[in-house]
Backbone as CSV, one residue per row, in Angstrom:
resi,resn,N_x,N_y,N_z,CA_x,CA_y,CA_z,C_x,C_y,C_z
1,UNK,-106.247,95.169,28.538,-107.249,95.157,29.606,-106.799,95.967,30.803
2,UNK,-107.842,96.166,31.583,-107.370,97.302,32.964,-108.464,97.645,33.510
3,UNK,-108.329,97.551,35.087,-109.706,97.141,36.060,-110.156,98.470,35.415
4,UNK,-111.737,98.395,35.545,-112.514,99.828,36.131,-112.119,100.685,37.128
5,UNK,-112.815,101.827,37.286,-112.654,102.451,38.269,-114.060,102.429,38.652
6,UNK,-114.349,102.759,40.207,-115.617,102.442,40.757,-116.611,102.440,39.899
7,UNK,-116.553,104.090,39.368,-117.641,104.528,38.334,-118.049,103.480,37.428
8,UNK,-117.834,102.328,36.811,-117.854,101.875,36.192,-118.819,100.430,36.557
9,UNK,-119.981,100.080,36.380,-120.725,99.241,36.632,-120.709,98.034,36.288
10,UNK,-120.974,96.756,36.861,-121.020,95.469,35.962,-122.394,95.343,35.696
11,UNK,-122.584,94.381,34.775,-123.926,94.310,34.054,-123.472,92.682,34.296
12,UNK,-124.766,92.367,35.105,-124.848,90.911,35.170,-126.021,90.504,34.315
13,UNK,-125.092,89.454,33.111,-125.962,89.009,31.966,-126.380,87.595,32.238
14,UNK,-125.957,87.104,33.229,-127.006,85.539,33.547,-126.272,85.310,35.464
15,UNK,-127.296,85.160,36.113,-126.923,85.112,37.230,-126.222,83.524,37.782
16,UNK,-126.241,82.319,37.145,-125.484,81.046,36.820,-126.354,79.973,37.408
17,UNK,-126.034,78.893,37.865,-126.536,77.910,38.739,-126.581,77.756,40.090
18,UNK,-127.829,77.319,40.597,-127.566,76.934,42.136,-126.680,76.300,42.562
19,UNK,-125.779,76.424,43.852,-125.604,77.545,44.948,-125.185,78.668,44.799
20,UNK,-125.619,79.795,44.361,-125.283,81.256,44.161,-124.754,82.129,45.696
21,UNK,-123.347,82.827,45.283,-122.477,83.182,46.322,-122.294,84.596,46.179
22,UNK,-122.438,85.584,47.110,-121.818,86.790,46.833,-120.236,87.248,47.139
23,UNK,-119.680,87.504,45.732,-118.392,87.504,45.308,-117.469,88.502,46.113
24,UNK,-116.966,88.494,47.294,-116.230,89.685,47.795,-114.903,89.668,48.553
25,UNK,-113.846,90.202,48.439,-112.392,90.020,48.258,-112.668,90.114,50.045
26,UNK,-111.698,89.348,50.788,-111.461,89.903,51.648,-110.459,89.424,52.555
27,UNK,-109.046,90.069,52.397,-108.503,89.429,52.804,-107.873,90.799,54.185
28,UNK,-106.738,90.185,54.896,-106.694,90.947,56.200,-105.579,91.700,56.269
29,UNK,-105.623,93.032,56.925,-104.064,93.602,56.945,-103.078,92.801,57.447
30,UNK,-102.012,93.161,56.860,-100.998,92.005,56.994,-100.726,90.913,56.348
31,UNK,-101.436,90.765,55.485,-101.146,89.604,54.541,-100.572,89.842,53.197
32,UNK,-99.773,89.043,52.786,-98.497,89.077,52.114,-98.780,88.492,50.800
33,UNK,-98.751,88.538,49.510,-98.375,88.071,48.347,-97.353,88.291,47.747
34,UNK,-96.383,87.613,46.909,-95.601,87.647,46.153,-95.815,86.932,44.774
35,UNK,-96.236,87.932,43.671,-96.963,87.496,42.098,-95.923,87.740,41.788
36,UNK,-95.711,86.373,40.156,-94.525,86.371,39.632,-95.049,86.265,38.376
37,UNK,-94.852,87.541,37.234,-95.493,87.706,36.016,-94.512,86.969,35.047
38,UNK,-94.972,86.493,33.818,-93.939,85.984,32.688,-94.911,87.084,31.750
39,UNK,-94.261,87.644,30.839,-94.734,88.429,29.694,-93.947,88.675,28.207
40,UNK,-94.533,87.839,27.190,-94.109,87.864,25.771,-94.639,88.721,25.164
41,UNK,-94.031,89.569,24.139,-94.822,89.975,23.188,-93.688,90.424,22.381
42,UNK,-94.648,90.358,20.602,-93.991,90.058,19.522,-94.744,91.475,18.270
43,UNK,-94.142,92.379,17.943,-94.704,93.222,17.148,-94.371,93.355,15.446
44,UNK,-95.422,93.546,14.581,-94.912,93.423,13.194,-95.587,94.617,12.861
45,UNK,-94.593,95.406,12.243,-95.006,96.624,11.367,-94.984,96.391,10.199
46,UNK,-95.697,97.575,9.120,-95.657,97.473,7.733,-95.630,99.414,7.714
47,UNK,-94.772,99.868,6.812,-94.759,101.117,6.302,-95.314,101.199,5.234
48,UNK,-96.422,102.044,4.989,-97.081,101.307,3.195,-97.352,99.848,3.172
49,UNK,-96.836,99.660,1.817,-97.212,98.085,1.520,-96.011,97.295,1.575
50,UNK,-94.760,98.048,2.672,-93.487,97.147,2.856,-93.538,96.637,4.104
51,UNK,-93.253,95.311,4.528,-93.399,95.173,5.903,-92.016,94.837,6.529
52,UNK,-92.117,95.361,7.453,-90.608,94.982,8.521,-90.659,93.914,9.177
53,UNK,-89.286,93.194,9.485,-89.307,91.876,10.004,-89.577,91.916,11.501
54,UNK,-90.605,90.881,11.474,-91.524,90.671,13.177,-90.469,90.862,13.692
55,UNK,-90.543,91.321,14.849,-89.574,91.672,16.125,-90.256,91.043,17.533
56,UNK,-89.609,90.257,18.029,-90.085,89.828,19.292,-89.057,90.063,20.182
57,UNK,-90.350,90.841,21.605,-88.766,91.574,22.366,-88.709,90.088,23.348
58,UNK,-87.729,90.647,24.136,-87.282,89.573,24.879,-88.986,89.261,26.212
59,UNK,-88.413,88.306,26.404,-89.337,87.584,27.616,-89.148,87.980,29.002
60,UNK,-89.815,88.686,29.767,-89.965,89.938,31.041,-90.879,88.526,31.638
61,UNK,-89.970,88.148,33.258,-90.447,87.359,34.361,-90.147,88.841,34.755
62,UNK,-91.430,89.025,35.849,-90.835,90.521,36.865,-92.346,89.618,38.488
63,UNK,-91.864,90.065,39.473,-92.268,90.072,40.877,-92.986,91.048,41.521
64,UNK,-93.813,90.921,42.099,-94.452,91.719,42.746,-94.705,91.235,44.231
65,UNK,-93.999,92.325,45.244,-94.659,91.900,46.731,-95.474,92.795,46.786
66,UNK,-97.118,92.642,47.529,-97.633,93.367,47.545,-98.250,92.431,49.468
67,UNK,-98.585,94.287,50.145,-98.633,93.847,51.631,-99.889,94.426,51.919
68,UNK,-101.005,94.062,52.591,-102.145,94.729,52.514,-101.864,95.091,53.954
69,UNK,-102.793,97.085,53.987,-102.038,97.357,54.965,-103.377,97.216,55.945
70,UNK,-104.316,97.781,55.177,-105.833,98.043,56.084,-106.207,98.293,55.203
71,UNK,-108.243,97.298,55.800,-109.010,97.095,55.328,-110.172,97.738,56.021
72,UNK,-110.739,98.616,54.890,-111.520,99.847,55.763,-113.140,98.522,56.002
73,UNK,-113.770,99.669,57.165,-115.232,99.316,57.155,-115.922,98.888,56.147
74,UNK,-115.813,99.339,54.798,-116.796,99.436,53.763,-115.809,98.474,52.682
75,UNK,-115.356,97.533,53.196,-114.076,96.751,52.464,-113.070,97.053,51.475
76,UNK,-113.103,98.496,51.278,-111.955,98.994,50.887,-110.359,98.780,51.129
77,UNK,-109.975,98.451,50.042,-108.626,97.774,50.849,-107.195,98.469,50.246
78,UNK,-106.230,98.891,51.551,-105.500,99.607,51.048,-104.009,98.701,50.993
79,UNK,-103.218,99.005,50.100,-102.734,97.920,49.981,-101.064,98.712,49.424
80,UNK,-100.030,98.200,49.932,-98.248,98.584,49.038,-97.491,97.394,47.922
81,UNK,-97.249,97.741,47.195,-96.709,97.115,46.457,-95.290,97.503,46.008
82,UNK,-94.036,96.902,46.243,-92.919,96.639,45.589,-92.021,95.730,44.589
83,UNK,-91.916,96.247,43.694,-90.786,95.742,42.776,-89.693,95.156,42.673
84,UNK,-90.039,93.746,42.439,-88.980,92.740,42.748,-88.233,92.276,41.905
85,UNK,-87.650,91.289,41.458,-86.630,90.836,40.603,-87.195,90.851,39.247
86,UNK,-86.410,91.515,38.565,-86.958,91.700,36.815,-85.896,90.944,36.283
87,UNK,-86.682,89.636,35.321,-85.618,88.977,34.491,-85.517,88.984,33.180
88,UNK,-84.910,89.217,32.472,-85.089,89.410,31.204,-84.219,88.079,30.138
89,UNK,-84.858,87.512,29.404,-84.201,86.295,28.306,-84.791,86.632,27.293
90,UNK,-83.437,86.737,26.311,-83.715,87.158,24.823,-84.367,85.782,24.112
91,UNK,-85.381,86.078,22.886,-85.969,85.167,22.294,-84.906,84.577,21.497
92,UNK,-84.592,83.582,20.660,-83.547,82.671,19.658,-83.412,84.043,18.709
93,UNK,-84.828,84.345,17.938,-84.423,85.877,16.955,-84.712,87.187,17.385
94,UNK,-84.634,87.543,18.819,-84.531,88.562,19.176,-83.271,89.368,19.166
95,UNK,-83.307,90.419,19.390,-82.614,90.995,19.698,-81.639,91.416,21.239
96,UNK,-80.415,91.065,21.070,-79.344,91.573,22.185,-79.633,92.708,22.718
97,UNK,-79.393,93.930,21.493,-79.557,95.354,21.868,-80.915,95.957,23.047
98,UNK,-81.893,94.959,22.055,-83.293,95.556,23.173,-83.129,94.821,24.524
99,UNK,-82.546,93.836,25.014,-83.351,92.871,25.621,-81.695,93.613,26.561
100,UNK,-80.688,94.487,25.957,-79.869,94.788,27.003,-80.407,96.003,27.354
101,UNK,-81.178,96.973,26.475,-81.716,98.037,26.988,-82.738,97.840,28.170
102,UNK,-83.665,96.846,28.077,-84.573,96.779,28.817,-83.940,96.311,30.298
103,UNK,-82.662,95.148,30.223,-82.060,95.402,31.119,-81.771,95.989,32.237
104,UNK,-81.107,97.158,31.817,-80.477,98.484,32.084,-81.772,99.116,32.747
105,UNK,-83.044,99.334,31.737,-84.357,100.102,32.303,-84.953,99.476,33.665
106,UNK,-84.666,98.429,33.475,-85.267,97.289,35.171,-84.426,97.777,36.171
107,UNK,-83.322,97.633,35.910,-82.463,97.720,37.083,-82.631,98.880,38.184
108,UNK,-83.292,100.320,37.681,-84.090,101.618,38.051,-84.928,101.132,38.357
109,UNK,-85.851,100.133,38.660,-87.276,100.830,39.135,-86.968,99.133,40.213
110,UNK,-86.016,98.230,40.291,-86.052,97.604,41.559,-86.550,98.119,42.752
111,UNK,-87.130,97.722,44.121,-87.732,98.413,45.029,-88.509,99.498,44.902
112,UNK,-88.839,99.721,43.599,-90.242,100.945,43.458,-90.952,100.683,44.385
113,UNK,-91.461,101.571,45.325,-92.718,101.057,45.858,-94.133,102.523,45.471
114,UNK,-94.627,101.585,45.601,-96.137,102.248,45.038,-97.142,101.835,45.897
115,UNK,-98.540,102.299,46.098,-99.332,102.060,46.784,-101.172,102.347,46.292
116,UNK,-101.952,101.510,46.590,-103.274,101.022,45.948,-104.334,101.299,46.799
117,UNK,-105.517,101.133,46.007,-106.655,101.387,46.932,-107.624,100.458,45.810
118,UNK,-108.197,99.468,46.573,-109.486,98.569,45.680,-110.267,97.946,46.422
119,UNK,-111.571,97.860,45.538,-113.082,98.271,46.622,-112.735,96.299,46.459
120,UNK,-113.747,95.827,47.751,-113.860,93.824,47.728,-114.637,93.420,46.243
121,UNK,-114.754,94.583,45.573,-115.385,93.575,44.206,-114.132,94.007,43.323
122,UNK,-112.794,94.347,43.533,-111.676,94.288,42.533,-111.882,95.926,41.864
123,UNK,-112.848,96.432,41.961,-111.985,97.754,41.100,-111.172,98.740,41.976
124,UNK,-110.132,99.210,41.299,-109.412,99.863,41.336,-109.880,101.454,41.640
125,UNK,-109.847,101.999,42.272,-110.039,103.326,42.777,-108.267,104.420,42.778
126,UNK,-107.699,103.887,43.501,-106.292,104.845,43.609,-105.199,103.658,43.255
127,UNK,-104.090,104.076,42.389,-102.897,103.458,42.035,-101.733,104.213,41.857
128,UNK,-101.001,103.963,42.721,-99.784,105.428,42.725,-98.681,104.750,41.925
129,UNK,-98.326,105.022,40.735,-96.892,104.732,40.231,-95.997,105.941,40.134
130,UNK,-95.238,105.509,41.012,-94.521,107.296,40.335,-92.862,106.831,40.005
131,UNK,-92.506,107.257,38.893,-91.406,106.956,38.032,-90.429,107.283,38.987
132,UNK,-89.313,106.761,39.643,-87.885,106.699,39.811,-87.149,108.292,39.677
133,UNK,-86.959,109.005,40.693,-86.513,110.443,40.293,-85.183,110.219,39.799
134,UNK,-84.310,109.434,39.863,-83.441,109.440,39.001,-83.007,108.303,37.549
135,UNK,-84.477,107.597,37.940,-84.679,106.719,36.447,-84.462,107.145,35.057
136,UNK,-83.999,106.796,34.251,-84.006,107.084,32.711,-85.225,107.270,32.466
137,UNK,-85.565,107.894,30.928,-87.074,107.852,30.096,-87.430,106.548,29.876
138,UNK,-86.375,106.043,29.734,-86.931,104.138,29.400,-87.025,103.357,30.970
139,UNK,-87.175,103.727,31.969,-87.525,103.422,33.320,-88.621,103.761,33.840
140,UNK,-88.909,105.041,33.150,-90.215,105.567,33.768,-91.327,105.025,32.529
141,UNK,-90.584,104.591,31.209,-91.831,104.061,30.458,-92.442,102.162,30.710
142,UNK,-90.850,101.599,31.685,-91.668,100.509,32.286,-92.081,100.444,33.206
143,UNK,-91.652,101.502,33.866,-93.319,101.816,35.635,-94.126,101.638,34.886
144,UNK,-94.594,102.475,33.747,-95.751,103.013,32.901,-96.525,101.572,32.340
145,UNK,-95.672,100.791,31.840,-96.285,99.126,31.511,-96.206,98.382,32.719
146,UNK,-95.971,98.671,33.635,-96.225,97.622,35.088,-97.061,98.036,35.485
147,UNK,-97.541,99.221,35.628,-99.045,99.807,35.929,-99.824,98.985,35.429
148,UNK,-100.066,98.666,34.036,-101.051,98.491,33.003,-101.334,97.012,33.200
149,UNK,-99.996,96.280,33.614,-99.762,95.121,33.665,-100.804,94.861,35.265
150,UNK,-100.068,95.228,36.005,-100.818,95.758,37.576,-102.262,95.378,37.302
151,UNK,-102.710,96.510,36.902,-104.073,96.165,37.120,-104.854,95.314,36.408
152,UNK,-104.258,95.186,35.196,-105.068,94.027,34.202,-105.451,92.797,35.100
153,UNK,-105.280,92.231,36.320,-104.872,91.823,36.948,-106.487,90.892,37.950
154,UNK,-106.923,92.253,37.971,-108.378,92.219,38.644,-109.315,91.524,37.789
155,UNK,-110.451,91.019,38.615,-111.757,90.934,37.769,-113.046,91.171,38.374
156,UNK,-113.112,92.232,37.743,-114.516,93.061,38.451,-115.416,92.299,39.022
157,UNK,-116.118,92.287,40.272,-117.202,91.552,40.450,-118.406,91.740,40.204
158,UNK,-119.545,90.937,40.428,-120.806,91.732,40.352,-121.084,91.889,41.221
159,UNK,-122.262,92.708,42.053,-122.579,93.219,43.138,-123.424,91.905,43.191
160,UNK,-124.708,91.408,42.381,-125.210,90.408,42.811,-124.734,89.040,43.214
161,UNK,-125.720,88.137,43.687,-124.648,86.497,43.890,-125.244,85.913,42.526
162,UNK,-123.508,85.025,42.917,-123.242,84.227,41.327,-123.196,82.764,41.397
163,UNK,-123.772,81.978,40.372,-122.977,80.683,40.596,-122.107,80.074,39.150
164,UNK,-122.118,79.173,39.206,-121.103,78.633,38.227,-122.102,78.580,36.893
165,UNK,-121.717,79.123,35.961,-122.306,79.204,34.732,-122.678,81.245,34.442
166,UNK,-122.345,81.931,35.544,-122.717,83.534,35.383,-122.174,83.772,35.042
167,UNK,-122.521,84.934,34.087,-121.755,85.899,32.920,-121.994,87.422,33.595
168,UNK,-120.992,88.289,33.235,-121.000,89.690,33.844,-119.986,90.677,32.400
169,UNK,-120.413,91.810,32.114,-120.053,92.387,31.165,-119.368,94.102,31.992
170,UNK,-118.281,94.229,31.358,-117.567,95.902,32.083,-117.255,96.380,31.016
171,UNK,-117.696,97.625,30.339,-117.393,98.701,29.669,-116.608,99.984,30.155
172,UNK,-115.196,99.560,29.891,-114.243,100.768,30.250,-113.217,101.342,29.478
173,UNK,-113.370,102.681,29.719,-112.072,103.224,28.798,-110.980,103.490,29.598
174,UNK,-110.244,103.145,28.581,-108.968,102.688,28.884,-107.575,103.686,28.320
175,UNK,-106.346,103.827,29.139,-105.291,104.016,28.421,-103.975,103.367,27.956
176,UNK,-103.737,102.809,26.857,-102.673,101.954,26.844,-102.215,102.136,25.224
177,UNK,-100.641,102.226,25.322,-99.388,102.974,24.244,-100.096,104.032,23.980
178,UNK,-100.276,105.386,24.523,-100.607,106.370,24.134,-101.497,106.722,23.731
179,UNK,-102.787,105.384,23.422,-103.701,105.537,22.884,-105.322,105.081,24.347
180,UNK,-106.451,106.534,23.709,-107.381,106.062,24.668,-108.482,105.124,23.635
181,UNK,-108.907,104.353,23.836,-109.663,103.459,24.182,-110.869,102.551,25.102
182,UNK,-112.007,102.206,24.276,-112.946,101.571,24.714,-112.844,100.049,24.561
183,UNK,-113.215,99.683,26.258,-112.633,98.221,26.206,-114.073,97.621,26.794
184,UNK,-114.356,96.419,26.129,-115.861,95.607,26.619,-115.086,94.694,26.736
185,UNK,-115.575,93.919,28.329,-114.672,92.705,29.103,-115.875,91.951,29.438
186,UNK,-115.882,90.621,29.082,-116.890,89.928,29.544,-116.155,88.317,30.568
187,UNK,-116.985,88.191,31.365,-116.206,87.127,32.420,-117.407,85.696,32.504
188,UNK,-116.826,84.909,32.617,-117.897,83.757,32.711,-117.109,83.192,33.978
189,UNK,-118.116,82.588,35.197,-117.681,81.843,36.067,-117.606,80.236,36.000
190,UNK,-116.403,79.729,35.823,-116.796,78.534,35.603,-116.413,77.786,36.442
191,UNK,-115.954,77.898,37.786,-115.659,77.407,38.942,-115.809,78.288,40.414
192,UNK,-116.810,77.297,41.072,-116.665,77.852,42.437,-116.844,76.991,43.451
193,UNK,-116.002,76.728,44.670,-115.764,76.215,45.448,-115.007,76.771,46.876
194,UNK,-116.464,77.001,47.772,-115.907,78.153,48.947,-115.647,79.454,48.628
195,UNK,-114.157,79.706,49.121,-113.563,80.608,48.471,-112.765,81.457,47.278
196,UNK,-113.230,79.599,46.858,-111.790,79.829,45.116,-112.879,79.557,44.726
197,UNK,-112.632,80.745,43.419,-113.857,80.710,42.005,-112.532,80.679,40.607
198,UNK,-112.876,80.513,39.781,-111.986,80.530,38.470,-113.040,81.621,37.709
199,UNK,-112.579,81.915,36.420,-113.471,83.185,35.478,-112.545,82.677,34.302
200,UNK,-112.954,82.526,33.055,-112.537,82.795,31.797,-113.421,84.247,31.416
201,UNK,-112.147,84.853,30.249,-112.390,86.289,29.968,-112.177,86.569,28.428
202,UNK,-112.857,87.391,28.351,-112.732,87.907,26.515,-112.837,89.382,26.785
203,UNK,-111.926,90.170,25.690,-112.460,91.193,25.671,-112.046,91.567,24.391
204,UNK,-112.567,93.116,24.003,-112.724,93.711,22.721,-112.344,94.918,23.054
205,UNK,-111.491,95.675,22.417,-111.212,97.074,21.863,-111.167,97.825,21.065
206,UNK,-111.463,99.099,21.336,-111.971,99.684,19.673,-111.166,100.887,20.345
207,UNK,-110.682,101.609,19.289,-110.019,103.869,19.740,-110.855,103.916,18.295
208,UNK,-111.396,105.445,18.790,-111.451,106.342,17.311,-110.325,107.251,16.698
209,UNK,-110.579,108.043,15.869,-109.491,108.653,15.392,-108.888,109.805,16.859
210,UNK,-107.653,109.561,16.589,-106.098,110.422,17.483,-105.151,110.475,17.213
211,UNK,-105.013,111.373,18.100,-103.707,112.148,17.407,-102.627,111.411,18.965
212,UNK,-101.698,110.667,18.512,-101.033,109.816,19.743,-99.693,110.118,19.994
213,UNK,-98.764,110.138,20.688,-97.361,109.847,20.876,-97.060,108.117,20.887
214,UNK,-96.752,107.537,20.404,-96.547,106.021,20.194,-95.338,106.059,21.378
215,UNK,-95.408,105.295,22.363,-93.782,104.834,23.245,-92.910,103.806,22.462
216,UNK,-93.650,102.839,21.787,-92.926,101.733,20.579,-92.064,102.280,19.730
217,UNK,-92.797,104.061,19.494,-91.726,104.277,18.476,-91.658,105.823,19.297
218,UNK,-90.821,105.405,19.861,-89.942,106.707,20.212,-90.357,108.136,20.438
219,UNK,-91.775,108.041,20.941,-92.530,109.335,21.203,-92.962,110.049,19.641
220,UNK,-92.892,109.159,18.452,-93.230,109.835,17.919,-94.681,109.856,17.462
221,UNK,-95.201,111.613,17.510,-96.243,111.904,16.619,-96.944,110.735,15.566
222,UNK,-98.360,110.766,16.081,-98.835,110.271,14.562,-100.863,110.063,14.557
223,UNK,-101.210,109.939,13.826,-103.020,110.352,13.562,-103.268,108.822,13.822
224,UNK,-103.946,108.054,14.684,-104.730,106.240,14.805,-105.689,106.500,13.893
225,UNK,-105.842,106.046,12.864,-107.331,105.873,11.901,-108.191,104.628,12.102
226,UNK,-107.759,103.574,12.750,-108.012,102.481,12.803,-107.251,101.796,14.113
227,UNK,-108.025,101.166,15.221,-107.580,100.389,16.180,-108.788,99.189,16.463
228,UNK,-108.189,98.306,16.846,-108.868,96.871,17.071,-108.389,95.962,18.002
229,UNK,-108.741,95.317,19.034,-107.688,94.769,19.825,-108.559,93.285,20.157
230,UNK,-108.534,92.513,20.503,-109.052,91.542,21.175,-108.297,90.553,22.030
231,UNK,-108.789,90.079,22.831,-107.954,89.035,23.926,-108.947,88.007,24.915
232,UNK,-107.965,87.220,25.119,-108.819,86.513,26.252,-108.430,86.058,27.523
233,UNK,-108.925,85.516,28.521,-107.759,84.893,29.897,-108.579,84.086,30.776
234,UNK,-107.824,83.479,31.358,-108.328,82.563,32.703,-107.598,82.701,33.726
235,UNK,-108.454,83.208,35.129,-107.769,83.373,36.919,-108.573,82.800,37.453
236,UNK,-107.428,82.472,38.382,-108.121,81.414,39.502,-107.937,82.490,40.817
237,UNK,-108.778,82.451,41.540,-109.279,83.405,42.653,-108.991,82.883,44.070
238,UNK,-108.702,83.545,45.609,-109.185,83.361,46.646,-109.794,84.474,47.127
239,UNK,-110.875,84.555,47.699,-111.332,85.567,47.945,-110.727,86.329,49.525
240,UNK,-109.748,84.852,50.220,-109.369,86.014,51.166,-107.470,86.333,50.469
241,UNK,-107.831,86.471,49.382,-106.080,87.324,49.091,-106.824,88.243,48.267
242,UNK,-105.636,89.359,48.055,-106.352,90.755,46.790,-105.743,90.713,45.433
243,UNK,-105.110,89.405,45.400,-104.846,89.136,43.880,-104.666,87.552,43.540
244,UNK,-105.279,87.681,42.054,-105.352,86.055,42.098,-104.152,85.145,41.845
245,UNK,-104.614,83.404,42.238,-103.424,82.904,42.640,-102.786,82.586,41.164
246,UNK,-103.348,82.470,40.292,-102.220,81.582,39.055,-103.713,82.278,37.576
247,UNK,-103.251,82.433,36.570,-103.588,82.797,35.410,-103.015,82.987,34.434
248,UNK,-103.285,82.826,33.318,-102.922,83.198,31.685,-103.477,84.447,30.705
249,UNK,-103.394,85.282,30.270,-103.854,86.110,29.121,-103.227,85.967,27.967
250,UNK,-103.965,86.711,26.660,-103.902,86.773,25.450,-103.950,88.089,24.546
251,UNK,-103.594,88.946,24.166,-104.183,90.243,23.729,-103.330,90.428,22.563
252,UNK,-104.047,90.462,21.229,-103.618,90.691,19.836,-104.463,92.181,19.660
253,UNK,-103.778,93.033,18.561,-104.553,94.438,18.790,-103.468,94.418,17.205
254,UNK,-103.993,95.005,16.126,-103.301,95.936,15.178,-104.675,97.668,15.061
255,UNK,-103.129,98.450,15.138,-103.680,99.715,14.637,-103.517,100.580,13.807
256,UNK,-103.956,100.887,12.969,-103.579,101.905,11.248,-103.415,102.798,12.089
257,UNK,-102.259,104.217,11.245,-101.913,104.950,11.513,-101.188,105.932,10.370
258,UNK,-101.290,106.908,10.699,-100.481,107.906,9.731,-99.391,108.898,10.304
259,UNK,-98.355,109.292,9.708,-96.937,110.172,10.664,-96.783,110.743,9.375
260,UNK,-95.766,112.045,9.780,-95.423,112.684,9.001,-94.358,112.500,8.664
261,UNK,-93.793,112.155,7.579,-91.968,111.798,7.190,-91.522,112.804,5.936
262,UNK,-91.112,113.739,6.577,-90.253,114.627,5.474,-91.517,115.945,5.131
263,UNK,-92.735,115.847,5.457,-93.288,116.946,5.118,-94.547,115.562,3.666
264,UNK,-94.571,114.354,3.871,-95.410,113.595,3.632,-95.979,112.641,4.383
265,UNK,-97.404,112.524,4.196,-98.110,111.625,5.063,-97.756,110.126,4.818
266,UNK,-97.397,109.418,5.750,-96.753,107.388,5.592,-97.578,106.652,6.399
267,UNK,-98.112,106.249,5.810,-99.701,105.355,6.448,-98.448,103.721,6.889
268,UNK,-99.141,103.623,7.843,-98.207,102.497,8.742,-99.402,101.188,9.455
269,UNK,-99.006,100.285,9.823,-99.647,99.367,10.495,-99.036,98.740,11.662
270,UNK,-99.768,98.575,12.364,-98.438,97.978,13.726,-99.700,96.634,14.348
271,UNK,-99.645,95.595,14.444,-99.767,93.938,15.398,-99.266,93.585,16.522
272,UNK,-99.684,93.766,17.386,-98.949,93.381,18.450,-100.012,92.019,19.012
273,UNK,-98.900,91.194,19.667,-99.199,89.944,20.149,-98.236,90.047,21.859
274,UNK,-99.417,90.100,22.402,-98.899,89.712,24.305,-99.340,88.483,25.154
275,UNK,-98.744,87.616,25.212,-98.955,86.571,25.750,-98.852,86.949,27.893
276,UNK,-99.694,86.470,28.608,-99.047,86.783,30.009,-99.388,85.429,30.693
277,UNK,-98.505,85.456,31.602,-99.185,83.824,32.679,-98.450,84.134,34.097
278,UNK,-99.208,83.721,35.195,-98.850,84.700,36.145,-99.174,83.940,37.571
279,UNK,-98.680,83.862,38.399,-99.106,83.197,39.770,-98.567,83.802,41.067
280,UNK,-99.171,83.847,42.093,-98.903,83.944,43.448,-99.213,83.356,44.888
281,UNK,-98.123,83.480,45.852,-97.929,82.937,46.547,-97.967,83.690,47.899
């Protein structure tokens, strides 16, 4: 998942129950969050009809301070974000090796700072990540998943007012492991009170055929014939902060694929499972 960009419209598919509220972020320069992400995920390949043993990388707690600096006329809100403590704990059958590489890759992008721009209904307009000038390739490829992580983050609003029981639908393409993609996100409101609303979320992904660099596997080459993704989540909201206070996600995705090995085509499959749960303060 990953906010829209303005361009990108909501389609309000049931406007909910009376008292209907219009949904809009607004919180004030100078105000402070500190989000603290937990993130699992577990991948199983198959080469042909042999499959390799599931691999689950280690478990990524990572921090985010983010300081809002100014909030334009038209509630545009500009906002800095830095990179805080990255923790890493290997799973019981994980692996040492990865979970020391990834290590090593955190330790580079501590104090990244980066900086945002998002309209009071949550989309995303400007997001600056820029990789560590003296970071490794494996430093600048987890800026590259904290981005992704970053914005998944939002939930689009609708322009109209909502009450508890409204549904709203976002069609966006997306980029994530090398691959582009069409993502349909649908949100149901199932709590509102003042300023705090809650949303449960589903979404669906589809890529057509590409030609990709995979980051999982080592930049290498290969043709997507087949991608599928689905997920779901629940955030709990204040509307005067610019990110929400506590939530969970879900996102399972396998994608067929073909590479070239030796001067023959090796049709492959890859599953991935990402668990996230996330809160701020």
């Amino acid at each position: 998942p990953a906010a829209p960009t303005s361009g990108q419209p909501v389609k309000l598919l049931a406007a909910g129950a009376e008292p209907r509220k219009v949904l809009r972020l607004h919180p004030k320069a100078g105000d402070k969050q500190t989000l603290s992400l937990t993130m699992k995920m577990a991948i199983e390949t198959k080469a042909g009809e042999v499959p390799a043993p599931a691999m689950k990388l280690p478990v990524m707690t990572l921090t985010f301070d983010t300081t809002v600096q100014k909030v334009a006329g038209n509630g545009d809100i500009t906002y800095q974000m830095v990179m805080g403590d990255i923790r890493v704990s290997s799973e019981p059958e994980g692996s040492p090796e990865v979970a020391e590489a990834i290590t090593k890759a955190s330790a580079g992008i501590k104090g990244h700072t980066s900086s945002g721009l998002t309209s009071d209904r949550g989309f995303a307009k400007e997001l600056e990540f820029k990789t560590p000038p003296a970071g490794s390739p494996q430093a600048g490829q987890l800026v590259d998943q904290m981005k992704d992580l970053y914005t998944q983050l939002a939930a689009p609003l609708p322009e109209e007012a909502v009450g508890v029981g409204a549904r709203w639908e976002v069609k966006t393409p997306i980029k994530a492991q090398g691959m582009t993609m069409e993502q349909t996100s649908t949100y149901e409101l199932t709590a509102l009170e003042g300023d705090r609303f809650t949303t449960k979320s589903t979404l669906a992904q589809r890529a057509a055929n590409q030609t990709i660099q995979h980051p999982a596997l080592g930049g290498m080459k290969m043709n997507v014939t087949k991608m599928n993704g689905k997920g779901t989540g629940q955030s709990t909201f204040n509307l005067n902060k610019l990110l929400p206070t506590v939530g969970t996600g879900n996102v399972l995705s396998e994608v067929s694929m073909t590479m070239n090995m030796g001067g023959q085509k090796q049709a492959m499959t890859m599953k991935t499972d990402i668990n996230l749960k996330f809160e701020s303060k």
